[in-house]
Each structure stands twice: as structure tokens, then as C-alpha cells.
TORBALUM-167109 format. One record per residue: chain; residue in three letters; x, y, z of N, C-alpha, C in turn; residue number from 1. Coordinates in steps of 0.1 Angstrom, whole numbers, plus 5000, padded with zeros to 4 digits. Example, Ala and Ser with C-alpha at 12.3 -4.5 7.8 and 13.67 -1.06 7.14 Angstrom:
<sites>
kolkol,fido,npx,npy,npz,capx,capy,capz,cpx,cpy,cpz,vexdren
A,ala,5132,4943,5078,5123,4955,5078,5132,4967,5078,1 .
A,ser,5128,4978,5071,5137,4989,5071,5129,5000,5079,2 .
</sites>
This chain:
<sites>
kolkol,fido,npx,npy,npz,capx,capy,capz,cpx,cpy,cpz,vexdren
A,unk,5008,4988,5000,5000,5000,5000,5009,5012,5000,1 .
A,unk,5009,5021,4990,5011,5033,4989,5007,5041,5002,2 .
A,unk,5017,5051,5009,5015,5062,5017,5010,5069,5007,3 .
A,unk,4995,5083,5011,4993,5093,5004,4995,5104,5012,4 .
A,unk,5000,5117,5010,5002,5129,5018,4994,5138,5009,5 .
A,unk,4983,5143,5014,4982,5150,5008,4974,5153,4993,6 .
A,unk,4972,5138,4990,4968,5135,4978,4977,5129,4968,7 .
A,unk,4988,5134,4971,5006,5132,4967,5005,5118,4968,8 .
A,unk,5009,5104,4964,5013,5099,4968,5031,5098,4968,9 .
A,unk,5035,5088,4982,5054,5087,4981,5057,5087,4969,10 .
A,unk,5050,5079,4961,5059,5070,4946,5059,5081,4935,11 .
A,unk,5050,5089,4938,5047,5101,4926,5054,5113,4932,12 .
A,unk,5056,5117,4942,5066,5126,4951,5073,5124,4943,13 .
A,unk,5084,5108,4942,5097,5099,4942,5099,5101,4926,14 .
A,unk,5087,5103,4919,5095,5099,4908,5091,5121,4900,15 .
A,unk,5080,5126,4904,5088,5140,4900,5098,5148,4907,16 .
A,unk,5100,5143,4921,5117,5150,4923,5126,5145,4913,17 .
A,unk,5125,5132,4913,5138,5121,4901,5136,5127,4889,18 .
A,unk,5122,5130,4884,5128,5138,4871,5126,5151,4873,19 .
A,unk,5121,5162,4881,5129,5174,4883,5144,5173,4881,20 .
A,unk,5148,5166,4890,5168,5165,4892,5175,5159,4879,21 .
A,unk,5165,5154,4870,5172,5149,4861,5170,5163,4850,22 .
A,unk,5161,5169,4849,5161,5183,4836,5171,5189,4841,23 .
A,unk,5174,5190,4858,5186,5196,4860,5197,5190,4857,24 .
A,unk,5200,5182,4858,5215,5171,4848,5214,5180,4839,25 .
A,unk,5201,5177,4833,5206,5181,4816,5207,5196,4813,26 .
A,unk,5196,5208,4818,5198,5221,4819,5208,5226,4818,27 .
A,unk,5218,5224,4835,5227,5231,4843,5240,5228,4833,28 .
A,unk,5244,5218,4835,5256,5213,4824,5254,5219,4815,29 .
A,unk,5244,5222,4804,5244,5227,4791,5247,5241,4793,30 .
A,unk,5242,5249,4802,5248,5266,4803,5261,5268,4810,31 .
A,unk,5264,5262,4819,5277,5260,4825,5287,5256,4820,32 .
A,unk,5288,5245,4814,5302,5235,4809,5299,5240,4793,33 .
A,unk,5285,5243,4788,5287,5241,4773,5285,5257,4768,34 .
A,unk,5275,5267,4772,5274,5276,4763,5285,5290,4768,35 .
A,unk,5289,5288,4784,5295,5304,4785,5309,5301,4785,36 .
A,unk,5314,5287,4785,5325,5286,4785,5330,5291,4773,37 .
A,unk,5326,5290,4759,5320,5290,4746,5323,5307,4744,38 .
A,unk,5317,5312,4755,5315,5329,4751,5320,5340,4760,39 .
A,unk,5326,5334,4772,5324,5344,4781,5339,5341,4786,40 .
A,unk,5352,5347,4789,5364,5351,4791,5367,5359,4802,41 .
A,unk,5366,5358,4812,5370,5366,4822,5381,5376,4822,42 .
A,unk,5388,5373,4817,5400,5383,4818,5401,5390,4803,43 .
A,unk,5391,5387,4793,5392,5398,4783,5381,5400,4781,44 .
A,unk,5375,5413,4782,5364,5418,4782,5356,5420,4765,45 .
A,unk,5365,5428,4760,5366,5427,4745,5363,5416,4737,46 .
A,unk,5366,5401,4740,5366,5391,4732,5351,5387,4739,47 .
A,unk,5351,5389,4755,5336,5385,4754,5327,5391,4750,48 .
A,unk,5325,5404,4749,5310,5412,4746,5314,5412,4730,49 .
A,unk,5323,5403,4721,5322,5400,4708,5318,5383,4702,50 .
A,unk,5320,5379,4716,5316,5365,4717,5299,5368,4718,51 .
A,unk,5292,5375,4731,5282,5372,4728,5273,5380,4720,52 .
A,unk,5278,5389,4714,5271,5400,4704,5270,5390,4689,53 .
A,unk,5277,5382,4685,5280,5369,4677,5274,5361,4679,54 .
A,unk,5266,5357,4693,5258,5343,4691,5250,5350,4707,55 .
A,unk,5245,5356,4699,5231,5362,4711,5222,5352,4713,56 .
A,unk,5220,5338,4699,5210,5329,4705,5215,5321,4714,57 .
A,unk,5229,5319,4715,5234,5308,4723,5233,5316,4737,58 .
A,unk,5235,5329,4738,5233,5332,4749,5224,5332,4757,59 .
A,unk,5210,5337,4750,5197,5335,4753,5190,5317,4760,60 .
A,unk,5199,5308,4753,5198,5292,4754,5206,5289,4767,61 .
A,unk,5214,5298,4768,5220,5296,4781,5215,5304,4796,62 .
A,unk,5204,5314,4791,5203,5317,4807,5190,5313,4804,63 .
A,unk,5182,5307,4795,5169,5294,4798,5171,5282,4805,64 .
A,unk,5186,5276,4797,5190,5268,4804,5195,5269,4824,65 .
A,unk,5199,5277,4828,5196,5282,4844,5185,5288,4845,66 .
A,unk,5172,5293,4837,5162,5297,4841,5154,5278,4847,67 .
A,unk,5157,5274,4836,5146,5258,4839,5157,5254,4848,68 .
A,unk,5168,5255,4851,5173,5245,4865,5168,5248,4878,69 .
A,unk,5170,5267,4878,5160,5273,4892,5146,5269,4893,70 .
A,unk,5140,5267,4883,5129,5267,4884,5124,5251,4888,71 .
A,unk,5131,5239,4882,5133,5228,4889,5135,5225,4906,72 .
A,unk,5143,5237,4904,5145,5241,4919,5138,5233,4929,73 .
A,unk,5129,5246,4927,5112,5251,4933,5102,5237,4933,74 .
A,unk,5105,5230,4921,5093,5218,4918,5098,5207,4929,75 .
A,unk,5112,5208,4927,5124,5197,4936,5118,5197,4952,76 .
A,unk,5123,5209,4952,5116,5209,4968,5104,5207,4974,77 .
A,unk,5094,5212,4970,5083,5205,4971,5080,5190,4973,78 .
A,unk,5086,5184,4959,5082,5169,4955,5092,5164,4969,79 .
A,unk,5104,5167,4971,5109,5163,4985,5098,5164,4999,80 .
A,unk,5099,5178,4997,5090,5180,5009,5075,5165,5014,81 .
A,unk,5071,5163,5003,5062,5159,5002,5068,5142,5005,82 .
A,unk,5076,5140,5002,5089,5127,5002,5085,5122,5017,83 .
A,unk,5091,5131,5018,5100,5132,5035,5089,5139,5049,84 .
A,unk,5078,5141,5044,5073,5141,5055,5067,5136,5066,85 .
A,unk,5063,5123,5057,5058,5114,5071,5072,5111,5081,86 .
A,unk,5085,5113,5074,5096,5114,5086,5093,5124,5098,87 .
A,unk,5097,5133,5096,5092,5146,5103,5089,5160,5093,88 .
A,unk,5074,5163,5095,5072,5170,5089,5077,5187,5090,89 .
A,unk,5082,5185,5104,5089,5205,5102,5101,5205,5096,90 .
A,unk,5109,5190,5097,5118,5193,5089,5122,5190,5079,91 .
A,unk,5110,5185,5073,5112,5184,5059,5109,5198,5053,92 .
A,unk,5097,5204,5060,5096,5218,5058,5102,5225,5055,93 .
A,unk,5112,5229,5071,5122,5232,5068,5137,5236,5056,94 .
A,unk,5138,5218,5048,5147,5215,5039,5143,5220,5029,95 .
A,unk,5130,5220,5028,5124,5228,5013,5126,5244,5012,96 .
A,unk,5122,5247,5026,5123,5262,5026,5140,5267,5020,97 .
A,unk,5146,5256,5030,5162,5259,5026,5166,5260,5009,98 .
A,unk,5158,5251,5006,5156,5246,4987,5155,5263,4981,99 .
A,unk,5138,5267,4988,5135,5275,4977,5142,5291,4980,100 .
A,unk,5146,5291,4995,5158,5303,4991,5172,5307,4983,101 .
A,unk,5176,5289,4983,5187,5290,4973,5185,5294,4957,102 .
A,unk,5170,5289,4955,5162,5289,4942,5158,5306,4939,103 .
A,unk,5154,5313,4947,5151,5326,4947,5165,5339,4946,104 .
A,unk,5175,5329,4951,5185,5338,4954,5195,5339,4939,105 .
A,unk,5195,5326,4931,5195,5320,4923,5191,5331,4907,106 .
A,unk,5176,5333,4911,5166,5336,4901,5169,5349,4899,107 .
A,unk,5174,5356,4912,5178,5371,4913,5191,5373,4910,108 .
A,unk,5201,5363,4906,5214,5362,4908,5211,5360,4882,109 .
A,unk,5199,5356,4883,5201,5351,4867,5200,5366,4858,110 .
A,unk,5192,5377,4867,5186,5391,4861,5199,5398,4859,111 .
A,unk,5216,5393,4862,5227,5401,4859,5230,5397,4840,112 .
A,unk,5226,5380,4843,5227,5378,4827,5222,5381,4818,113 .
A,unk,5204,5383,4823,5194,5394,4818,5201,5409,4814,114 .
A,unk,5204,5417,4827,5211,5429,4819,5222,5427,4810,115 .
A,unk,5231,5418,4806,5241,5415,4799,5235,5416,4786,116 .
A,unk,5225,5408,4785,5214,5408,4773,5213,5421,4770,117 .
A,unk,5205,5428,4776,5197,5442,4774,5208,5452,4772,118 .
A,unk,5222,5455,4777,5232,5464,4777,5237,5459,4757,119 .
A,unk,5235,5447,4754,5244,5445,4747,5231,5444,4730,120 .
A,unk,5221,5446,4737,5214,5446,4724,5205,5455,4725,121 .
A,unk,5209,5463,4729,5198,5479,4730,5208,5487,4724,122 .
A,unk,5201,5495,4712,5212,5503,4705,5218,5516,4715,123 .
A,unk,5205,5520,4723,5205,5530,4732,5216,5531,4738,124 .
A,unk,5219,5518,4746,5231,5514,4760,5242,5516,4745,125 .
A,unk,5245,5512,4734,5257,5510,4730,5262,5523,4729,126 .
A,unk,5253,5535,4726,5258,5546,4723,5255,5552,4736,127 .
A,unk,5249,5551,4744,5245,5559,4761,5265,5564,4766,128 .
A,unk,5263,5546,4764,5284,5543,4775,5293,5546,4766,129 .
A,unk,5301,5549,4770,5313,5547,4768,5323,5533,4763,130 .
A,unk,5334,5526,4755,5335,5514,4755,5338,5509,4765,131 .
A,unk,5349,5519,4776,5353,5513,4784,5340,5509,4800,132 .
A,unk,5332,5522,4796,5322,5519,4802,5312,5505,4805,133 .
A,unk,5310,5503,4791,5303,5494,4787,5310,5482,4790,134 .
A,unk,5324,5476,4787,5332,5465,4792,5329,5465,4803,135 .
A,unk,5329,5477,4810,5330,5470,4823,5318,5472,4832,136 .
A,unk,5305,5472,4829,5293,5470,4831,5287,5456,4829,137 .
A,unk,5297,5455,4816,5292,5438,4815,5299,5427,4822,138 .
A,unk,5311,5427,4821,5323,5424,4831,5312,5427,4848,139 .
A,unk,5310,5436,4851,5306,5429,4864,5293,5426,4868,140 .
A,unk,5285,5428,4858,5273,5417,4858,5277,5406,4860,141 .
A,unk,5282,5401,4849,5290,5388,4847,5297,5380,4857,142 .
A,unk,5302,5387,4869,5311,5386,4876,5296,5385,4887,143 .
A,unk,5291,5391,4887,5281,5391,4897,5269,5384,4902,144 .
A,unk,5266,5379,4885,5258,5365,4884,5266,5354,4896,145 .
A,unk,5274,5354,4891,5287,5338,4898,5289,5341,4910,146 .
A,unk,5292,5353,4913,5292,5355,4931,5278,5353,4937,147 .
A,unk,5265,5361,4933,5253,5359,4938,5249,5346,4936,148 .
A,unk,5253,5337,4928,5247,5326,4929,5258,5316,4937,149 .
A,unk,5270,5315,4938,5277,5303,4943,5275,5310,4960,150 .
A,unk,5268,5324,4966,5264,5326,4974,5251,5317,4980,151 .
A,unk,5242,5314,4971,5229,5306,4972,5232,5293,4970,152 .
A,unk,5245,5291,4973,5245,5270,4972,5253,5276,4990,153 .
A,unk,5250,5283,4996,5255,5278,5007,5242,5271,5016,154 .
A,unk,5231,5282,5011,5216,5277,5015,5212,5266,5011,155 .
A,unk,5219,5256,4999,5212,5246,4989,5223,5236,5000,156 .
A,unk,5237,5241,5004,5245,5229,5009,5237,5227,5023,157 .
A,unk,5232,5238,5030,5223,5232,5044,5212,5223,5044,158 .
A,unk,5204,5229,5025,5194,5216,5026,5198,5206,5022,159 .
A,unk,5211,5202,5017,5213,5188,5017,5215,5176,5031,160 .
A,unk,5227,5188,5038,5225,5183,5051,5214,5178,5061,161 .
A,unk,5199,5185,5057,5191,5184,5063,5179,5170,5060,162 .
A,unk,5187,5174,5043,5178,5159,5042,5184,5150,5037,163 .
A,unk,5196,5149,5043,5207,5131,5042,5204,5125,5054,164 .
A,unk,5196,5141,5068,5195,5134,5078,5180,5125,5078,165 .
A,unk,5173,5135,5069,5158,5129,5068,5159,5116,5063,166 .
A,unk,5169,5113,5055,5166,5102,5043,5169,5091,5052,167 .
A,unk,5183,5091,5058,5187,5085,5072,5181,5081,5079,168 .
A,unk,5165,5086,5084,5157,5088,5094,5147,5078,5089,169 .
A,unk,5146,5080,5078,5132,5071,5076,5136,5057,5071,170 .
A,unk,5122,5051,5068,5122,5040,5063,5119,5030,5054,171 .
A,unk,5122,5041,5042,5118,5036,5027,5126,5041,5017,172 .
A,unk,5136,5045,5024,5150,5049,5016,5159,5047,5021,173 .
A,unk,5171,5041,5014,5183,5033,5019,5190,5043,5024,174 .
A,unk,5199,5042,5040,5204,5048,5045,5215,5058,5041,175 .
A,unk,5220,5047,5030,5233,5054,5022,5233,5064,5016,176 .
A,unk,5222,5065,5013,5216,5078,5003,5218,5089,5012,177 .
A,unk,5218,5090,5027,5211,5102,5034,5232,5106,5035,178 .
A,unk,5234,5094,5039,5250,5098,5042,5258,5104,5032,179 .
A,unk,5253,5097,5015,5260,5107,5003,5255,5116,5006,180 .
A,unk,5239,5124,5007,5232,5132,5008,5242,5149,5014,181 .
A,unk,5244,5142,5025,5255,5149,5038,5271,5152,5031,182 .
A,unk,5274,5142,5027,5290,5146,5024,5287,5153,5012,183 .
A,unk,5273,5154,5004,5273,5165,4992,5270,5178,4997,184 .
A,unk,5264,5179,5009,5261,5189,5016,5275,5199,5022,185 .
A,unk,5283,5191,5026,5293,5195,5033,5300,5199,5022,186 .
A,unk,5303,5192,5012,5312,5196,4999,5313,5211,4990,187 .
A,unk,5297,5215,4992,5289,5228,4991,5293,5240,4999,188 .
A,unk,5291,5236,5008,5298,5240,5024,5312,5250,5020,189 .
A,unk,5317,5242,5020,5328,5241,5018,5336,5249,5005,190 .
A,unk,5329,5245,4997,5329,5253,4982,5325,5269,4986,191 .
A,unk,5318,5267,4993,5311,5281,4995,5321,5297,5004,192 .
A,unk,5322,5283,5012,5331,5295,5024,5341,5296,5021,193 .
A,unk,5351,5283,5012,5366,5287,5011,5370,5302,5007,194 .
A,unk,5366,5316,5000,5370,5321,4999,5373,5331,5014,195 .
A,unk,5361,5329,5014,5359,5338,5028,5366,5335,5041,196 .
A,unk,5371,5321,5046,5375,5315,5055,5389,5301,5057,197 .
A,unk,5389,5302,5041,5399,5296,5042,5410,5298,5025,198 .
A,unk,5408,5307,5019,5414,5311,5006,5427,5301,5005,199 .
A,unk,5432,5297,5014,5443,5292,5004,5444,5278,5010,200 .
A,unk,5437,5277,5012,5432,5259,5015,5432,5249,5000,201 .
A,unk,5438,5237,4998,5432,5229,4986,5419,5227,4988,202 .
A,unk,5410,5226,4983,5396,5214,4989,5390,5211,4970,203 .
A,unk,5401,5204,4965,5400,5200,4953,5390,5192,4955,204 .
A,unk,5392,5181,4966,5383,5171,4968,5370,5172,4967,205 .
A,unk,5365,5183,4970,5352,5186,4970,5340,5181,4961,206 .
A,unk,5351,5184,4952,5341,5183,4938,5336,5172,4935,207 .
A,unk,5338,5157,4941,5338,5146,4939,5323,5143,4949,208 .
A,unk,5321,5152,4959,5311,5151,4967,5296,5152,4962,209 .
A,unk,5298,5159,4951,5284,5162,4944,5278,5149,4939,210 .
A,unk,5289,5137,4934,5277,5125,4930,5268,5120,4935,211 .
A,unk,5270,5125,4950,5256,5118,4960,5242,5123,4953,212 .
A,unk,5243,5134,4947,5229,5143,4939,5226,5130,4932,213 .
A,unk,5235,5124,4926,5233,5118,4912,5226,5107,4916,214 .
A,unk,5235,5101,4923,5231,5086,4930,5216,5089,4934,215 .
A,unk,5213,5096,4943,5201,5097,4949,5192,5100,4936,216 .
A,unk,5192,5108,4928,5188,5113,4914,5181,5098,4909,217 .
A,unk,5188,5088,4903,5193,5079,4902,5182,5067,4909,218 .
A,unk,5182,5067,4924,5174,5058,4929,5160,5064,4932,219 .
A,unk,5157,5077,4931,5143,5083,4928,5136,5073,4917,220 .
A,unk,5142,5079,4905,5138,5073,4893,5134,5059,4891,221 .
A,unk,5146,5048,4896,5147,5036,4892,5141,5028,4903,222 .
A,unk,5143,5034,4917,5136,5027,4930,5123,5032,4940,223 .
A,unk,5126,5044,4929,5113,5052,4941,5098,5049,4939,224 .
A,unk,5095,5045,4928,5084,5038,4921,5080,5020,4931,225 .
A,unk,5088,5020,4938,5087,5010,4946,5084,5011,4964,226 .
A,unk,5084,5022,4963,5080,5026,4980,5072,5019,4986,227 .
A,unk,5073,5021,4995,5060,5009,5002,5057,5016,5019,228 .
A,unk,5044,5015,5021,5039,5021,5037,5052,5012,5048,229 .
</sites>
């Protein structure tokens, strides 16, 4: 017998978080690793605002592509919330609320790529600034997206933490999951503050922490269809 919350049942929770987290596989990677790497140059300002003045569509495909990951976000947490609450319900609460601040912080952090857009294809702004002006308006948009958002995975690394403990807690999801859950949590963590608290620290390691997403990603889809009261 199926648990229902809500009308929700577990198994239907289980499998739209699993494919929320999977549009994000596919989304986040595609604007991250494939389209700004492609266009956007930190250290020469010039080659980028000619990079993306040259392929405005790809740019536009790239902040859709982080428009649908945030917005997965939002669906993610929920469909968890909804997961995890016959565990304890304030703190699954809780985990979600943690979810949809990162998601918000996120969504406000995507409106710098927005003005990047609008500075760079409004004939008005080209002729308003100055070049050097204009470099470097875009330049720290640009720069500002990535700080306001790798700011909002410190909120996303506490909800991991919160719900490796939930996943841990209950009893229809393997324990392991809650403990990758946690050391992806910590890895976030981690990522987040080194600048601020430990700048010259390695924590190369870190980055290896994120497969717990996957894994769990992973056993939504293929195991979560199996839940049971």
C-alpha cells in the first residue's frame, strides 16, 4: 500500500523530484560547461562582449538553460518536501524552505545575465556608454551572476544536510543515500566559504562530493516507484 500525503502519493513525490533533478543534469551542464564557457572570458572583456554579440542565440539558450534548473529548483523541493514528511514533517519543511531560498537567490542572481542581454542589444546602451564603460558593466554583471549565485548554494548545501538526515531517518529509503546526501552537503559548504575563511586551503576534493545528487537522482527514478507504507 502506497503512503498518500496530501493526495501526493510517496511514489509520485519519488519519481517528479527524480525527474525534476534529472532536467537539471541536463539544463545546468548545458549553460555552464557548454554555452558560457564557449562565450564568456574573464580576463578579456573585448573578446567577450564580441563573443556574445555573435551568438546572442546561444546566449539567450544559456540563461533558459539556468532559468529551467531554478525553476526545477522550486518543483524539487516540494516533491521532496512531500517525500520526507511522514519522517518529520517541520523538517522536511524546513529542507524545502532551505531549497526554495537558494532557488530565489539564484533567480535574482540570473537578472545580471538578463542585463548583459539588454546592455548589449539595445542600441541606446551602445551609444548611452562609453566602450570602456560598457566593458566593464558587462564584466561585472557577469562577475556578479557567479558570486550571487555560488552565494545561494550555501543555503542549497544546508538543505542537503538536512535531508541526508531525513533520508537516514526514515524507512523507505536506503540509508546510504542520506550519508552521500550529507557529504554532498558538506562539499557545498565548503565550496562556498573557502573564499571567505579559508582562501588558500586545497579542497579540490570537494568536487567529487556532488555524486551523492546523482546517486540519489538515480534511485528516485529507478527505486522510488517502489516505495512501500
Amino acid at each position: 500500500m502506497t503512503t498518500v500525503t496530501n493526495n501526493i502519493s510517496l511514489r509520485r513525490a519519488a519519481l517528479i523530484a527524480g525527474l525534476g533533478l534529472l532536467i537539471m543534469v541536463i539544463a545546468a551542464p548545458f549553460a555552464e560547461l557548454f554555452v558560457f564557457p564557449k562565450l564568456i572570458v574573464l580576463d578579456n572583456a573585448v573578446k567577450t562582449i564580441q563573443n556574445i554579440i555573435a551568438n546572442k542565440t546561444l546566449f539567450i539558450s544559456g540563461i533558459f538553460g539556468y532559468l529551467i534548473t531554478f525553476i526545477c529548483d522550486i518543483v524539487v523541493a516540494w516533491a521532496l518536501y512531500v517525500l520526507l514528511k511522514p519522517v518529520n514533517e517541520d523538517l522536511s519543511l524546513l529542507t524545502s524552505w532551505f531549497r526554495l531560498v537558494y532557488a530565489v537567490i539564484s533567480l535574482v542572481a540570473l537578472l545580471n545575465l538578463v542585463s548583459v542581454f539588454r546592455l548589449l542589444n539595445n542600441s541606446d546602451y551602445l551609444t548611452l556608454f562609453q566602450q570602456d564603460q560598457l566593458r566593464a558593466k558587462v564584466m561585472f554583471f557577469l562577475r556578479a551572476f557567479r558570486d550571487h549565485w555560488y552565494f545561494g548554494l550555501l543555503f542549497f548545501g544546508i538543505h542537503l544536510l538536512i535531508l541526508g538526515y531525513l533520508v537516514i531517518r526514515s524507512k523507505y529509503i536506503p540509508k546510504i543515500l542520506g550519508i552521500l546526501l550529507i557529504i554532498a552537503g558538506l562539499g557545498y559548504l565548503l565550496t562556498t566559504l573557502k573564499p571567505y575563511l579559508f582562501p588558500g586551503i586545497n579542497i579540490d576534493f570537494a568536487m567529487y562530493t556532488y555524486y551523492g545528487e546523482l546517486i540519489f537522482m538515480l534511485w528516485l527514478l529507478i527505486r522510488g516507484s517502489r516505495i512501500k507504507e
